[in-house]
Structure formats: structure tokens, C-alpha cells
Jmol script that loads the backbone (N, CA, C; Angstrom):
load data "model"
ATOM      1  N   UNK A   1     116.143  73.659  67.691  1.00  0.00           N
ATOM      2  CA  UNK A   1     116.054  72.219  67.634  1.00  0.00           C
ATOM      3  C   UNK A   1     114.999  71.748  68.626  1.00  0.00           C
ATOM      4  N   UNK A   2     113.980  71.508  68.233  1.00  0.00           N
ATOM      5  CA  UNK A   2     112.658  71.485  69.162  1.00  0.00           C
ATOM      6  C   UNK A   2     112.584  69.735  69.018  1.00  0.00           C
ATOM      7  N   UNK A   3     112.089  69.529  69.803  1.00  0.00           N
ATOM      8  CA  UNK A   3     111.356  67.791  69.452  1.00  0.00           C
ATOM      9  C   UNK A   3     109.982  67.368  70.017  1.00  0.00           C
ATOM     10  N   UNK A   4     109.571  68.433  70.350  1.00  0.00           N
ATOM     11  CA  UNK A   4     108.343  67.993  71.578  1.00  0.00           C
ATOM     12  C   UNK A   4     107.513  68.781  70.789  1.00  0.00           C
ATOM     13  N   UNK A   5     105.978  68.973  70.730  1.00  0.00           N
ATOM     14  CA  UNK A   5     104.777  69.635  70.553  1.00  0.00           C
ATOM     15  C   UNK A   5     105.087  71.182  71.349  1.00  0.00           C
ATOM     16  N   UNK A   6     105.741  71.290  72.323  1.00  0.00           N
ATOM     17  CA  UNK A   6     105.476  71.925  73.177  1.00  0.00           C
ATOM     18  C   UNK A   6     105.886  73.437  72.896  1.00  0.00           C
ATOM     19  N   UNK A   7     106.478  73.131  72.243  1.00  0.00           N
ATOM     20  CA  UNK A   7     107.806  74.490  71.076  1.00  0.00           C
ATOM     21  C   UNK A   7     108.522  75.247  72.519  1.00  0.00           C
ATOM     22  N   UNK A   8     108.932  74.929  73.335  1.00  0.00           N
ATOM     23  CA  UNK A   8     109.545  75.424  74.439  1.00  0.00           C
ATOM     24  C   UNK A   8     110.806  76.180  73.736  1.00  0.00           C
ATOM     25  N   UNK A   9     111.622  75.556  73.376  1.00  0.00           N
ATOM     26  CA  UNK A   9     112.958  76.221  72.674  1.00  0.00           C
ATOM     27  C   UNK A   9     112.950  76.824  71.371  1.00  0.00           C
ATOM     28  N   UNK A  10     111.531  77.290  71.144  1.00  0.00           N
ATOM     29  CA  UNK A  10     111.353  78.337  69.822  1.00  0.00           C
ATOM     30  C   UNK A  10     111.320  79.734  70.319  1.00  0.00           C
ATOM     31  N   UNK A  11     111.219  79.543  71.636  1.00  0.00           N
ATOM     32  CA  UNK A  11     110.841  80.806  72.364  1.00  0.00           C
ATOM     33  C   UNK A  11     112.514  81.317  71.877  1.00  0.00           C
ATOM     34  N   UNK A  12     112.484  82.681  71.513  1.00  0.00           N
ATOM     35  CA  UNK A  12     113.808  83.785  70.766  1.00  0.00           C
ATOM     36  C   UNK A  12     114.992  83.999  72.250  1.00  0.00           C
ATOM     37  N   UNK A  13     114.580  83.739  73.257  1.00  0.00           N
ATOM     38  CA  UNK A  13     115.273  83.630  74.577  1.00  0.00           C
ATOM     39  C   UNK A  13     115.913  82.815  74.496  1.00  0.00           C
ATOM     40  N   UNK A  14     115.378  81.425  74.254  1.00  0.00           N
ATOM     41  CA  UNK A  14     115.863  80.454  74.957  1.00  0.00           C
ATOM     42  C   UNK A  14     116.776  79.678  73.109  1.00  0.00           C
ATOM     43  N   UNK A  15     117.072  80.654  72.051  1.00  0.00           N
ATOM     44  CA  UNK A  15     117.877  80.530  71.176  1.00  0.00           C
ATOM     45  C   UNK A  15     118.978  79.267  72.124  1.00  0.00           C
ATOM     46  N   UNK A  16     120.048  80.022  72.625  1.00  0.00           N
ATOM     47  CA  UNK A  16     120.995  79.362  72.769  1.00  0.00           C
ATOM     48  C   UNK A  16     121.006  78.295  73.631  1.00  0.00           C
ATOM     49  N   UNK A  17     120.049  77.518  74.276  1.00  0.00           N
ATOM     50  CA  UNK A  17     119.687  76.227  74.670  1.00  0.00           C
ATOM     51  C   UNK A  17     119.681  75.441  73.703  1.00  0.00           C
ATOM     52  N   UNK A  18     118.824  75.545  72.196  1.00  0.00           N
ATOM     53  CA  UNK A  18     118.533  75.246  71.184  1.00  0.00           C
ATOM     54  C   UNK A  18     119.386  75.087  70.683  1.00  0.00           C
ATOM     55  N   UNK A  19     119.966  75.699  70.271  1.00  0.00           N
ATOM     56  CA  UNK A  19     122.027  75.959  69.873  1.00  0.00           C
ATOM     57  C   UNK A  19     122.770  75.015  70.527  1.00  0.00           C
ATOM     58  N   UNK A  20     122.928  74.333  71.547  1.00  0.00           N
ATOM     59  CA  UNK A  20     123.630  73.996  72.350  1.00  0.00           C
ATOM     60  C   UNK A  20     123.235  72.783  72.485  1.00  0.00           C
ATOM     61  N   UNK A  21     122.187  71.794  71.793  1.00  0.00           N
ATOM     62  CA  UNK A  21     121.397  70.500  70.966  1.00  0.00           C
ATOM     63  C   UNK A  21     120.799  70.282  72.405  1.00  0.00           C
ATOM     64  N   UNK A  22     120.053  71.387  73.655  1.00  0.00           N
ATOM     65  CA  UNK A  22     119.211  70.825  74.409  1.00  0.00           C
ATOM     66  C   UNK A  22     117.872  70.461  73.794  1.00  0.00           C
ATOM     67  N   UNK A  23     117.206  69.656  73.780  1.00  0.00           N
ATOM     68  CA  UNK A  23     115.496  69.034  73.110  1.00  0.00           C
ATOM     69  C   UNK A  23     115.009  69.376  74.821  1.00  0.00           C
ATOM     70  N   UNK A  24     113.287  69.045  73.811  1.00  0.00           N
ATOM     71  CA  UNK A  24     112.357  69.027  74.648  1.00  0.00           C
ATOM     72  C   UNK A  24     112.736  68.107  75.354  1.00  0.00           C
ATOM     73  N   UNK A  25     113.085  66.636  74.766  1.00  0.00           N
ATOM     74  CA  UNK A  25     113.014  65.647  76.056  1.00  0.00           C
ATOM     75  C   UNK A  25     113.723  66.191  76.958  1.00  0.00           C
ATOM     76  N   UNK A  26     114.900  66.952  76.780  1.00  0.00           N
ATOM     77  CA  UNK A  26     115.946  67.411  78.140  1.00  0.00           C
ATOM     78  C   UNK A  26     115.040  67.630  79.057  1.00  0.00           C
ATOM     79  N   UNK A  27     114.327  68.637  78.730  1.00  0.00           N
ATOM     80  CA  UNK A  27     113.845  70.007  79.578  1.00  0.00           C
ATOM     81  C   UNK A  27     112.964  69.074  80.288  1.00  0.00           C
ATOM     82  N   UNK A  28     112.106  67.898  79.853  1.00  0.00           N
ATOM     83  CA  UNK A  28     111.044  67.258  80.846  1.00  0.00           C
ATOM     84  C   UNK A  28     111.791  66.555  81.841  1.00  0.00           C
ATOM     85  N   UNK A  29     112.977  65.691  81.433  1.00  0.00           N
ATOM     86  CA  UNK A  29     113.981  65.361  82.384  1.00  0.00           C
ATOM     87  C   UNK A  29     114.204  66.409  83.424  1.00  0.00           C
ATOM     88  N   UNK A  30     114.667  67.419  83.072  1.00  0.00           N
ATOM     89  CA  UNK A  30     115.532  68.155  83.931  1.00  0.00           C
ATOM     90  C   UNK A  30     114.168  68.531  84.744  1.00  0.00           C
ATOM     91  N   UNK A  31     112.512  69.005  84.650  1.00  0.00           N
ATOM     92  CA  UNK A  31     111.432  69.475  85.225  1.00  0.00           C
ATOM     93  C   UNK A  31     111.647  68.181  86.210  1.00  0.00           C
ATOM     94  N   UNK A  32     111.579  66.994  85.606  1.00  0.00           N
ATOM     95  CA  UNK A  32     111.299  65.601  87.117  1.00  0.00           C
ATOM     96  C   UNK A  32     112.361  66.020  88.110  1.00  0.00           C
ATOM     97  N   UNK A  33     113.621  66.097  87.554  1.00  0.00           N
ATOM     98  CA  UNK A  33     114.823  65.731  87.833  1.00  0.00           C
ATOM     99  C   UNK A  33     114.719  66.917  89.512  1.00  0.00           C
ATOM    100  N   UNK A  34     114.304  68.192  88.974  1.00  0.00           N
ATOM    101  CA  UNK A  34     114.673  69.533  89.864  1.00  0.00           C
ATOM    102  C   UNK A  34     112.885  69.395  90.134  1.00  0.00           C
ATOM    103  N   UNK A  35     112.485  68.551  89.741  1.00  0.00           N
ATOM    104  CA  UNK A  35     110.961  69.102  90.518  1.00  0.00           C
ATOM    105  C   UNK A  35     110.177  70.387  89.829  1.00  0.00           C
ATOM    106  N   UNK A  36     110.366  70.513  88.509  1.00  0.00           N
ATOM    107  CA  UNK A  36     109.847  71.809  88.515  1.00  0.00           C
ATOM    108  C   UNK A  36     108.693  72.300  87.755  1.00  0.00           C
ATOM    109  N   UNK A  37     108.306  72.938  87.313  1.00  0.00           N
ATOM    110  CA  UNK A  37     106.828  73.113  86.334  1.00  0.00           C
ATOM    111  C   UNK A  37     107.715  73.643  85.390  1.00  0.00           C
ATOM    112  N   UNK A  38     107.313  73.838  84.162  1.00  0.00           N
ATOM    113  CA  UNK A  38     107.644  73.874  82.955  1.00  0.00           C
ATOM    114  C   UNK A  38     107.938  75.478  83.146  1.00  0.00           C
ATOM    115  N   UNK A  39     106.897  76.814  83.705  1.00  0.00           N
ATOM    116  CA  UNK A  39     107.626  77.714  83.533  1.00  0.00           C
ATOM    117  C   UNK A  39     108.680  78.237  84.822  1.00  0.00           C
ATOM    118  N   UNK A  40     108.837  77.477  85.807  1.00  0.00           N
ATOM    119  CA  UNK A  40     110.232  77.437  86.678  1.00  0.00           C
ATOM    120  C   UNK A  40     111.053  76.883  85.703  1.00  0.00           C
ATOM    121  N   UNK A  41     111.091  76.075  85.374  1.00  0.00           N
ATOM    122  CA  UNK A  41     111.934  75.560  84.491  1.00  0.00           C
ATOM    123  C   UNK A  41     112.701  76.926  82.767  1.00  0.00           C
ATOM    124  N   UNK A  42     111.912  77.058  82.530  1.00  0.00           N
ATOM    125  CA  UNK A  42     111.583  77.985  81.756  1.00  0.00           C
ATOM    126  C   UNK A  42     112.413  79.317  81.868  1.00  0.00           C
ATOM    127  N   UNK A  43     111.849  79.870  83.362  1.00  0.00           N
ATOM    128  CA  UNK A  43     112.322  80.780  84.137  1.00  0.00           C
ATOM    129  C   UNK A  43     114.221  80.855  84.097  1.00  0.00           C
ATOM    130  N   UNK A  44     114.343  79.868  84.630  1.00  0.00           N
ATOM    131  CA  UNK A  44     115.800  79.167  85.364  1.00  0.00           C
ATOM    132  C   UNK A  44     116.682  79.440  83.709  1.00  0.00           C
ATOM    133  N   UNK A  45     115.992  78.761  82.489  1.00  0.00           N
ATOM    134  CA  UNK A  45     117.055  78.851  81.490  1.00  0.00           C
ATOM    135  C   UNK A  45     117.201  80.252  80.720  1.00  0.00           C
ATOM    136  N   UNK A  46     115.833  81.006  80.975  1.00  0.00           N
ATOM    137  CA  UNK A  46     116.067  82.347  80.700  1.00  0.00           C
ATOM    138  C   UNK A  46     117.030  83.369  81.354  1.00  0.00           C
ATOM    139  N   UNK A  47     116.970  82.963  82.326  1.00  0.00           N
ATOM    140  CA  UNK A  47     118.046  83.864  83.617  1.00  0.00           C
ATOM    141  C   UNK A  47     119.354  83.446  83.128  1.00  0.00           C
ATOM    142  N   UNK A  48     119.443  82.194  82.958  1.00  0.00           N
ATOM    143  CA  UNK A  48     120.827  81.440  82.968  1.00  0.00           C
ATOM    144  C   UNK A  48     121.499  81.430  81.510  1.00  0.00           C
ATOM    145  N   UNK A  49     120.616  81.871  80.148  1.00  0.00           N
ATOM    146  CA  UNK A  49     120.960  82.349  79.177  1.00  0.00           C
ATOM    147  C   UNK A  49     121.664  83.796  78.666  1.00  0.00           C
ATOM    148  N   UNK A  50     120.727  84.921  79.652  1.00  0.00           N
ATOM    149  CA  UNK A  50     121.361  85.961  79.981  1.00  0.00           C
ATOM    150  C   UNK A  50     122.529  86.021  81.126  1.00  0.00           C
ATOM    151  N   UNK A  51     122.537  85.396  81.652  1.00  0.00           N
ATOM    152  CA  UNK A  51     123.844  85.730  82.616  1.00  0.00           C
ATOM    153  C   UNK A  51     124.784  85.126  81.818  1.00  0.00           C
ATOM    154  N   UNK A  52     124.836  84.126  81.276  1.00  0.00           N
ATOM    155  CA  UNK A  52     125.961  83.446  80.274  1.00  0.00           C
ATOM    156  C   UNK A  52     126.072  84.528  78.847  1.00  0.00           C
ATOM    157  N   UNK A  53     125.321  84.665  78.332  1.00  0.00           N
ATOM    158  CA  UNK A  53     125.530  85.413  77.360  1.00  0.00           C
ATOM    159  C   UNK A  53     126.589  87.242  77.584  1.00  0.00           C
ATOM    160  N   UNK A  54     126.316  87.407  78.753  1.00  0.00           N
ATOM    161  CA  UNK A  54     126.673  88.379  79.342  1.00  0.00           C
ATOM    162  C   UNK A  54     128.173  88.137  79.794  1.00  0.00           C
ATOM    163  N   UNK A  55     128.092  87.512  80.534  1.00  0.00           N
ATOM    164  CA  UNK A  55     129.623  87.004  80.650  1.00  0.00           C
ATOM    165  C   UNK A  55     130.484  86.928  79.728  1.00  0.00           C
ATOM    166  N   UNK A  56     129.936  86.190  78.700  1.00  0.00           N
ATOM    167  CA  UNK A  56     130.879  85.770  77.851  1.00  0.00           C
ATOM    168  C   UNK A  56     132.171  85.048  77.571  1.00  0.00           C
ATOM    169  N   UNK A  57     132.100  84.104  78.934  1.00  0.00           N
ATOM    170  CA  UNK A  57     133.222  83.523  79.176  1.00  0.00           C
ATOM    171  C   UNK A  57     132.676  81.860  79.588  1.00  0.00           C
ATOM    172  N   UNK A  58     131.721  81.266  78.905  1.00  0.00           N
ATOM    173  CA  UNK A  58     131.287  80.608  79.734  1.00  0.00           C
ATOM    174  C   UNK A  58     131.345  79.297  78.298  1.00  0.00           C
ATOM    175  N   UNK A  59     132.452  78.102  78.359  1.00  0.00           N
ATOM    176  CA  UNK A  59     132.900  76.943  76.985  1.00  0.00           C
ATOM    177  C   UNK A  59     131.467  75.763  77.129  1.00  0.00           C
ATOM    178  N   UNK A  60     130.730  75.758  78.131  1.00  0.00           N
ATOM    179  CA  UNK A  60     129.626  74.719  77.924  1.00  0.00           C
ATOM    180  C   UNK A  60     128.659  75.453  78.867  1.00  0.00           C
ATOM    181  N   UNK A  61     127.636  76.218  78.389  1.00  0.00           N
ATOM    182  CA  UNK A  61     126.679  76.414  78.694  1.00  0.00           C
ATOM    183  C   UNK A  61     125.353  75.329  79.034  1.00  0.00           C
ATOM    184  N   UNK A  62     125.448  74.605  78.562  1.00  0.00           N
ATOM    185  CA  UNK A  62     124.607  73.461  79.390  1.00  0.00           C
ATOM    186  C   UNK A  62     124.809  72.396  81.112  1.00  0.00           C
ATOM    187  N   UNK A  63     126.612  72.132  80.418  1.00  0.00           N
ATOM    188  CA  UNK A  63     127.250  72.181  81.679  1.00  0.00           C
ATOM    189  C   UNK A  63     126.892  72.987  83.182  1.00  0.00           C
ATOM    190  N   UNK A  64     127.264  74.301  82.998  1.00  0.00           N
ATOM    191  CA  UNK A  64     127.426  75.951  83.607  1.00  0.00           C
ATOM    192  C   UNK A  64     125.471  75.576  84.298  1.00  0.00           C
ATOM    193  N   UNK A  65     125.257  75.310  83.680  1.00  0.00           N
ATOM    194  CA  UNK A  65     123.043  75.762  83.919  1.00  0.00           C
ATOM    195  C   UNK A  65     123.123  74.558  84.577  1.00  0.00           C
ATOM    196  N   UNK A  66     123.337  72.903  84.391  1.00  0.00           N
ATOM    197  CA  UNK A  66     122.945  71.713  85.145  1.00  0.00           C
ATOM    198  C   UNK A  66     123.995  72.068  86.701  1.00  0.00           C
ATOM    199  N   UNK A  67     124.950  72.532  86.560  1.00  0.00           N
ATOM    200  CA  UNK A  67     125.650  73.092  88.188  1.00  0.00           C
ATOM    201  C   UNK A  67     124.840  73.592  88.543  1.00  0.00           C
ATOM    202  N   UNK A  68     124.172  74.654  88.470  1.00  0.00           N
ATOM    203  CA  UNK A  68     123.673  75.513  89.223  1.00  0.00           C
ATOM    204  C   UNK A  68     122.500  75.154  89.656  1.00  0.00           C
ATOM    205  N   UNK A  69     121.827  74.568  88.336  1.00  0.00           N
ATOM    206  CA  UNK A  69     120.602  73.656  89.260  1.00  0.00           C
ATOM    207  C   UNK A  69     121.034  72.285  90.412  1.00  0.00           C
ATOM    208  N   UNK A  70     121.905  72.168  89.709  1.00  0.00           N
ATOM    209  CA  UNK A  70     121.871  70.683  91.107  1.00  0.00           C
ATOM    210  C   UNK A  70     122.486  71.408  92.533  1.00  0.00           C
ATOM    211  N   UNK A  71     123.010  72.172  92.089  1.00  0.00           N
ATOM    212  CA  UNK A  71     123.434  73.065  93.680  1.00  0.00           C
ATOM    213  C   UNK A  71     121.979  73.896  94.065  1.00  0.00           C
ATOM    214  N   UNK A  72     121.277  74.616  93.776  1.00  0.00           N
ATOM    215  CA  UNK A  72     120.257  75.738  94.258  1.00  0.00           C
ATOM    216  C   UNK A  72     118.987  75.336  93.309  1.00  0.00           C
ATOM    217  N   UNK A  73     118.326  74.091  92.720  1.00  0.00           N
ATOM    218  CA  UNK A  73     117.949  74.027  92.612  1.00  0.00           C
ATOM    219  C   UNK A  73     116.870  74.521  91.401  1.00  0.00           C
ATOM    220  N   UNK A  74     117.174  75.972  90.928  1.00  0.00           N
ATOM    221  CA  UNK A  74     116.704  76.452  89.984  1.00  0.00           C
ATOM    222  C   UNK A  74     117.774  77.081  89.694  1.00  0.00           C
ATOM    223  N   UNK A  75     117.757  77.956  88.645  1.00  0.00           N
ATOM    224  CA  UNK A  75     118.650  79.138  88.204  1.00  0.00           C
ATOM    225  C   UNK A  75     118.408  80.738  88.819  1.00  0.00           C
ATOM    226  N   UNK A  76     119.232  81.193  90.097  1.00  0.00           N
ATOM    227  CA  UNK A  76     118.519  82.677  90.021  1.00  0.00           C
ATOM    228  C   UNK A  76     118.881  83.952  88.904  1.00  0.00           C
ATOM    229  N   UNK A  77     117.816  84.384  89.369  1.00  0.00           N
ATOM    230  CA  UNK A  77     117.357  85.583  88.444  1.00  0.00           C
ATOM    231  C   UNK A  77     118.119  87.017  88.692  1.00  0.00           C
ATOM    232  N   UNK A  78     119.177  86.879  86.928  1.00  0.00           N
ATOM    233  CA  UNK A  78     121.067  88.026  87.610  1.00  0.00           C
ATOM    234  C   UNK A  78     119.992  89.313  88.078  1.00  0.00           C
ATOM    235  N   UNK A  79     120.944  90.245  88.153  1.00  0.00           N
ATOM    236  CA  UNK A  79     120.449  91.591  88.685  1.00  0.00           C
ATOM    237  C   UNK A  79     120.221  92.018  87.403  1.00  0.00           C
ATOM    238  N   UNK A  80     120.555  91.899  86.560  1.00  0.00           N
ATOM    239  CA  UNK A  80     120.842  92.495  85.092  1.00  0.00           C
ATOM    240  C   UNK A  80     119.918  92.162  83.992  1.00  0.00           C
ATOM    241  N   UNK A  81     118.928  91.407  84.719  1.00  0.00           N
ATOM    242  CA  UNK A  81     117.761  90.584  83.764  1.00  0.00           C
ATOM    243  C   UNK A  81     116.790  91.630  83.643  1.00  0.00           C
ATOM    244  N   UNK A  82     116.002  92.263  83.010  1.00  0.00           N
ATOM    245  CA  UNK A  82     115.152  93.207  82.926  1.00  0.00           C
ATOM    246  C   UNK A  82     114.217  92.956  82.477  1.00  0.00           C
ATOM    247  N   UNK A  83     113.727  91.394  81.560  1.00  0.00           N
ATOM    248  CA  UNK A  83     112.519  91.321  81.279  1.00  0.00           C
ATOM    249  C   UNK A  83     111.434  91.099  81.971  1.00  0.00           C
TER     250      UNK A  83
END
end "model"
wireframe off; spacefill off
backbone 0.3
color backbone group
């Protein structure tokens, strides 16, 4: 579910952002919001897609990702991320 030129959430990673009805507009919000450049930003939902997906225990994944940024600012990067 893309809305921007930018095709940010076509990227095959960031599937379940897309899934989960985040748009482009989110993601420019959330870049002002945390200060961030598009691939910090980027970065943060890739990490935070795999650690959720991994878990597998996680009822609002958009929820779960805006905590973690408003606490630390970005999303860190699990141990378990390998790309």
C-alpha cells in the first residue's frame, strides 16, 4: 500500500509495514517526527520487521515500532539481522 512516488514500502522487507496500512505519508511524519533521513528511517523498520516477525508474538506491529522509536529514537539492529 504505497502512496508516495517514493515506493518505500514496495521494498519485499518492508512487506509487513505495508500490511499493517502504514503509507508513505506515515513514514515522512515519523522521518520529521524522530529526525531522521529516509534510510535511518528505512533502517529502523527493517530491523523492527525482523525482530517482530521473529518473535512472533507481537498483536500491533506498528504500535511495538512507534515505542521503540519514541523511547531510543530509532529501531536497533537484533543480533539476528544478517542482511
Amino acid at each position: 500500500m504505497t502512496t508516495g512516488a517514493a515506493g518505500i514500502l514496495d521494498d519485499p522487507e518492508l512487506k509487513l509495514w505495508a500490511d499493517a496500512g502504514v503509507t508513505e505519508k506515515q513514514l515522512k511524519e515519523w522521518m520529521r517526527e524522530f529526525d531522521s533521513t529516509s534510510e535511518e528511517i528505512v533502517a529502523s523498520l527493517r530491523y523492527a520487521a525482523h525482530d517482530i516477525l521473529k518473535r512472533n508474538n507481537v498483536k500491533n506491529p506498528v504500535n511495538s515500532f512507534y515505542q521503540v522509536m519514541i523511547r531510543d529514537g530509532r529501531y536497533p539492529r537484533p543480533q539476528s539481522y544478517a542482511y
